[in-house]
C-alpha positions, -999 to 999 in steps of 0.1 A, spaced: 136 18 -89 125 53 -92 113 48 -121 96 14 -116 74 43 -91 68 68 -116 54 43 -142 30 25 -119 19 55 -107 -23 63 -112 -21 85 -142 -40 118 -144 -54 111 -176 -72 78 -158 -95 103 -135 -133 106 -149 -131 141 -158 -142 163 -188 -121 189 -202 -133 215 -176 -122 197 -152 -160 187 -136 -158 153 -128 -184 127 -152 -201 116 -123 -213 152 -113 -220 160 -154 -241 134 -157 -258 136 -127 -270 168 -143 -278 157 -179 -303 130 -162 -319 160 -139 -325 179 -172 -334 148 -192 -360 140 -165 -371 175 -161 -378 181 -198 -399 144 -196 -421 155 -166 -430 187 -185 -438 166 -217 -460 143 -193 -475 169 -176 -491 183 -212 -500 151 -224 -513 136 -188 -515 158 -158 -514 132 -130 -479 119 -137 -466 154 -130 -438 157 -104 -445 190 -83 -411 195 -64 
């Protein structure tokens, strides 16, 4: 029976995380800020109204 547990048990390889141990949800919540960030500076030299000033 014990062993019935320790095989349906969650595994830790099944937990969204990257190899330094920052969960994906949190790294790619930062590769979109920089993505976006690096956009509104390319808008802001091509059209200066669709700048974000936060």
């Amino acid at each position: 029976i014990l062993l019935l547990l320790i095989a349906s048990a969650p595994s830790v390889d099944a937990q969204l995380k990257t190899k330094d141990d920052v969960p994906l949800a949190s790294f790619h919540a930062n590769v979109k800020r920089t993505l976006q960030k690096l956009l509104n500076k390319r808008c802001c030299q091509i059209v200066p109204q669709c700048c974000e000033w936060n």
